[in-house]
C-alpha positions, 0 to 999 in steps of 0.5 A: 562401457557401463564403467566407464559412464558411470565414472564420468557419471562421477566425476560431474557430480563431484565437479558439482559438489565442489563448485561454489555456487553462492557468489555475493557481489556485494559486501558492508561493514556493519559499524557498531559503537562498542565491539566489546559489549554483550548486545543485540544488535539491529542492522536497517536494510537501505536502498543498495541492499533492496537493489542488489538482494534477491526479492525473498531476501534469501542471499542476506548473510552475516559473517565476522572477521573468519569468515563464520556466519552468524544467526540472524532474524529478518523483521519488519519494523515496527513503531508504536503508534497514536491512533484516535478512535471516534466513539459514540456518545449517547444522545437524544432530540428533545424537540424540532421547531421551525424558525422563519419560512424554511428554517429549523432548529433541533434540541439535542441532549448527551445521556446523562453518562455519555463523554463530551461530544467532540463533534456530530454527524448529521444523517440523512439520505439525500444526495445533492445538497448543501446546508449551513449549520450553526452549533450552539452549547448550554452547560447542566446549570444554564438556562435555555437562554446561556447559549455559547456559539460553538462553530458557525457556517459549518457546512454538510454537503452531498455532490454525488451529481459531479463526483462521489464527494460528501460530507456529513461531519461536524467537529466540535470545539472542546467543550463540557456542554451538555444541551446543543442547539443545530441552527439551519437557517435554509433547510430547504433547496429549491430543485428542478423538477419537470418540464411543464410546457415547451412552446415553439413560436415561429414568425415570419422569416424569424427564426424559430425560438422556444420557450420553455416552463419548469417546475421548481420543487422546494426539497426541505431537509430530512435528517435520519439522526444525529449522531453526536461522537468523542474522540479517544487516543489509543496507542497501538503496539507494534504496528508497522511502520510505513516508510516513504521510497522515492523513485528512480524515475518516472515517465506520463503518457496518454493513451488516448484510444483508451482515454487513460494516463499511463505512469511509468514507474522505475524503482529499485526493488524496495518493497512496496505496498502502494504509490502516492500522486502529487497533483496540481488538479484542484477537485477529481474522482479518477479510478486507478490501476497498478500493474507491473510486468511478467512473462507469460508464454515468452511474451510480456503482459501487464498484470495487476496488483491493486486498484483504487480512486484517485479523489480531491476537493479543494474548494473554499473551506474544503480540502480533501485528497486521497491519492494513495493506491495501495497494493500487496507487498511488491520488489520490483523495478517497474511499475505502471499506474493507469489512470482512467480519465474517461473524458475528463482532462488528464491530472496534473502529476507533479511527482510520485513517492513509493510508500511500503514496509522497512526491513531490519536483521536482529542479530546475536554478536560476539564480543570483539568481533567484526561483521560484516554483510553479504548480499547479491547472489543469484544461486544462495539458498534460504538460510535456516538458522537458530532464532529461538534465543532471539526471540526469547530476548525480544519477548522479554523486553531487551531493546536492541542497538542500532548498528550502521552499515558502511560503504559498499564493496564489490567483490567483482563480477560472477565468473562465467563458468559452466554451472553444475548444479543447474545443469544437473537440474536442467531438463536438458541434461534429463534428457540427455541422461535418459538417451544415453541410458536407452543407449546403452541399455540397446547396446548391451541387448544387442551384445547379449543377443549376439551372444547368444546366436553364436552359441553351438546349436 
């Protein structure tokens, strides 16, 4: 009996052994210009690779014209990049005076060593104001009276009151001046304090009307520092380089027991770090969500992966918008973004466009040979292949060559056939191990007991 299991024991192993369990569904020539020449070749991933691969990129496989698999090295792409830096340069206020009823002007001299200011920023902590600025410049050599106009009606501001817009920048034309006169013609802004006196006058059959005395407070400015700054462009080296993803679709609707805007997003497993709303709402500050779908005790639940604010201001000289909700590296299909409008009006979403990284393989080819890329299986195991001398390459400086992938081939679909190894693996087949185990474990006991009640006593 023991034999006998432990045969078929056998045979279900070798039958698992034997069973092919890494079946791509989709195959790409990879086209390069000249087979014949020693290089190293790069292969950008694009959306059918994305959709069809597994989500840690585990089936990616490269072989050539036999059927070998050749090394590859998966990496993001990277770009250098132009970034410019604001850098303070050093200054002092000479002198404040006072021009007219509430104006002022303020006197403000570069060190002597500092760069040329290529703008300024006026600090304060005040909130709910707004202040026109005239910026004059004077060279080393000038007199006081050679003022040059730099920029006129330049405008700081705080609207804290309705949303949490600001602004206390100034930018300069370019310029070698040292010595600069700030100009605030209005340096005070009249505000409401309180309520003096509420009278309520009743005539007759009249109704009654009210009138009411308000005290007007006159709030001057008050400037903390200035900080005057230059800017420097500096090249970053490989940085990773963002990549626009459209999406396949999307549906809006409003849940209005929540008063949120809901976004259903469909795409096709690129990875992603964050999504960008286009709107035709002119000025909003909305907090946002992203949450995409998992399974949890056999129900499905939204959890979230990022957070932000929605933001724009677009009102006469002024246009800022930053609708960019960024999150950690995701492939999935769907996404929801969830709008908290509280209760302002829901936005205006005219489209939304994926933003996240872009992939590519490096790989080593042999002269002659063709490739050619597998992808889209369910059961591949993560490859571990030799990328040191690829590395080595990329350390010293070689620049690769860019190879396309052509059309995509199905091979067909996978086969329904029982799978071994999963099975194996499964708890059910455990449990059915350790059963058939108590069994024949009994059995034998109870042939050995009976053996043993039949000896001669």
């Amino acid at each position: 009996m023991i034999a006998k299991i432990a045969l078929l024991s056998g045979l279900v192993l070798s039958s698992a052994v034997a069973a092919d369990s890494s079946h791509y569904r989709f195959t790409r020539d990879i086209v390069r210009q000249d087979s014949r020449e020693q290089t190293l070749l790069t292969v950008t991933l694009d959306n059918p690779v994305y959709a069809a691969g597994a989500a840690d990129f585990r089936d990616l496989r490269i072989t050539d014209q036999d059927g070998v698999e050749t090394p590859y090295l998966l990496q993001k792409i990277t770009s250098r990049k132009t970034v410019i830096q604001r850098l303070p340069s050093r200054s002092e206020i000479q002198t404040l005076q006072k021009s007219g009823d509430d104006g002022i002007v303020v006197m403000v001299d570069l060190d002597k060593n500092a760069a040329a200011a290529d703008g300024l920023a006026v600090i304060t902590a005040q909130h709910d104001f707004e202040y026109v600025l005239q910026i004059y410049g004077a060279s080393d050599d000038s007199d006081s009276k050679n003022w040059q106009l730099l920029t006129d009606n330049a405008t700081i501001y705080d609207y804290s009151r309705y949303m949490a817009v600001s602004n206390h920048d100034i930018n300069l034309p370019s310029n070698n001046y040292r010595h600069f006169k700030i100009v605030i013609a209005q340096a005070a802004q009249a505000k409401i304090g309180k309520l003096l006196e509420l009278t309520r006058t009743i005539r007759g059959d009249e109704k009654p009307q009210l009138s009411e005395k308000l005290e007007l407070l006159n709030e001057p400015l008050h400037i903390d520092r200035i900080e005057f700054w230059h800017n420097q462009t500096e090249t970053l080296q490989e940085t990773e380089q963002p990549f626009d993803y459209p999406v396949a679709a999307f549906n809006i609707s409003q849940d209005t027991e929540h008063k949120t805007s809901l976004i259903d997003i469909d795409m096709q497993n690129q990875p992603l770090t964050g999504f960008t709303l286009k709107t035709a709402t002119a000025s909003f500050s909305r907090n946002a969500d992203v949450q995409i779908p998992e399974q949890h005790r056999g129900k499905i639940r939204m959890q979230t992966i990022g957070t932000g604010t929605l933001e724009a201001l677009h009102f006469q000289d002024i246009n800022r918008e930053q609708t960019l909700i960024s999150f950690s590296e995701q492939r999935q299909p769907h996404y929801r973004i969830v709008i908290h409008n509280q209760d302002n009006p829901p936005l205006e979403i005219s489209s939304v466009i994926g933003t996240g990284h872009g992939y590519q393989l490096l790989f080593l080819p042999q002269p002659g040979k063709n490739y050619q890329l597998q992808y889209g299986s369910d059961k591949a195991e993560p490859p571990r292949y030799d990328t040191a001398p690829i590395q080595e390459l990329l350390r010293r400086g070689y620049q690769s060559t860019a190879a396309g992938l052509g059309p995509e081939n199905s091979t067909g679909p996978i086969e329904n056939k029982l799978d071994f190894v999963r099975l194996l693996n499964s708890k059910l087949f455990l449990g059915l191990a350790i059963g058939l185990m108590v069994v024949v474990l009994g059995w034998s006991l109870y042939r050995a007991g009976k053996r043993v009640g039949d000896w001669p006593k």
